[in-house]
N, C-alpha and C positions, 0 to 999 in steps of 0.2 A: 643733822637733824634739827628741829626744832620744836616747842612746845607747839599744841595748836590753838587757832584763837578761837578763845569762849572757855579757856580753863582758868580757873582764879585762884589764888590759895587763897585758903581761909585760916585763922587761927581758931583752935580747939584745945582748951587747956596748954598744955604744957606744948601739943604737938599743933604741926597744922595738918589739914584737909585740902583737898582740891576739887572744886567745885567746880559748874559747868553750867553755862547761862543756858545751853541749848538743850532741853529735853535729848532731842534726838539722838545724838553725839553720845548720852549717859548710856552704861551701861551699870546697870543698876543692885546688879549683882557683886561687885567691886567698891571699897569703900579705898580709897589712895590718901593714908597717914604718912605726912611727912616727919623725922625729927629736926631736931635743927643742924646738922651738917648738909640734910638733902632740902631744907625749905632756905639754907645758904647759897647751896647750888641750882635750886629755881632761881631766886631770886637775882640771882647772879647772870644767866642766861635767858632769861624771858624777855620773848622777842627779840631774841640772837639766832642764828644758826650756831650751834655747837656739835661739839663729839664727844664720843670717851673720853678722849684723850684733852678735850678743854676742860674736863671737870676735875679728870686728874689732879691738873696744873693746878686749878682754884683748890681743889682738897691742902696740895701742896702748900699752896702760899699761907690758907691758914691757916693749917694743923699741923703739930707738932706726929709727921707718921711718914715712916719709909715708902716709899715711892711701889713697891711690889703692893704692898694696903690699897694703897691710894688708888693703883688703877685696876685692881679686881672689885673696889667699891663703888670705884666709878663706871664700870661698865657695868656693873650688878646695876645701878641706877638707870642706866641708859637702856637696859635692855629692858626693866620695868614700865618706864616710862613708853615704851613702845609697843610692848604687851596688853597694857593698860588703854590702848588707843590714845595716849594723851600729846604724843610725841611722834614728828611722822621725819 
């Protein structure tokens, strides 16, 4: 999968947002808050192809968490992200 282009994070407080330069694309009913383990894992793959399983990995390298965590959080992400339209 990959993000698609015209989404942006944004910082908001503590968390960030994800924004979208395209009207169209918005779906407007949907507000997409990142914290910072999941605006590490954008930021890590944007404008990458990745998977579940590459976010996994990144979860991996920098947290301190069992590998079972890691990849039901990572696919909880991945499937959001694809949900959301943000990620095709």
């Amino acid at each position: 999968m990959r993000i698609k282009e015209g989404f942006k994070l944004r910082p908001l407080g503590k968390e960030h947002v994800v924004t979208c330069e395209n009207v169209s694309l918005v779906n407007f009913n949907k507000v997409i808050s990142l914290n910072s383990s999941a605006t590490y894992l954008w930021e890590s793959v944007q404008g990458k192809e990745f998977t579940a399983d590459t976010l996994k990995d990144l979860l991996l390298e920098k947290y301190e968490v069992d590998p079972e965590t890691a990849a039901r959080d990572a696919a909880a992400l991945a499937q959001q992200l694809l949900d959301a339209g943000v990620a095709e």
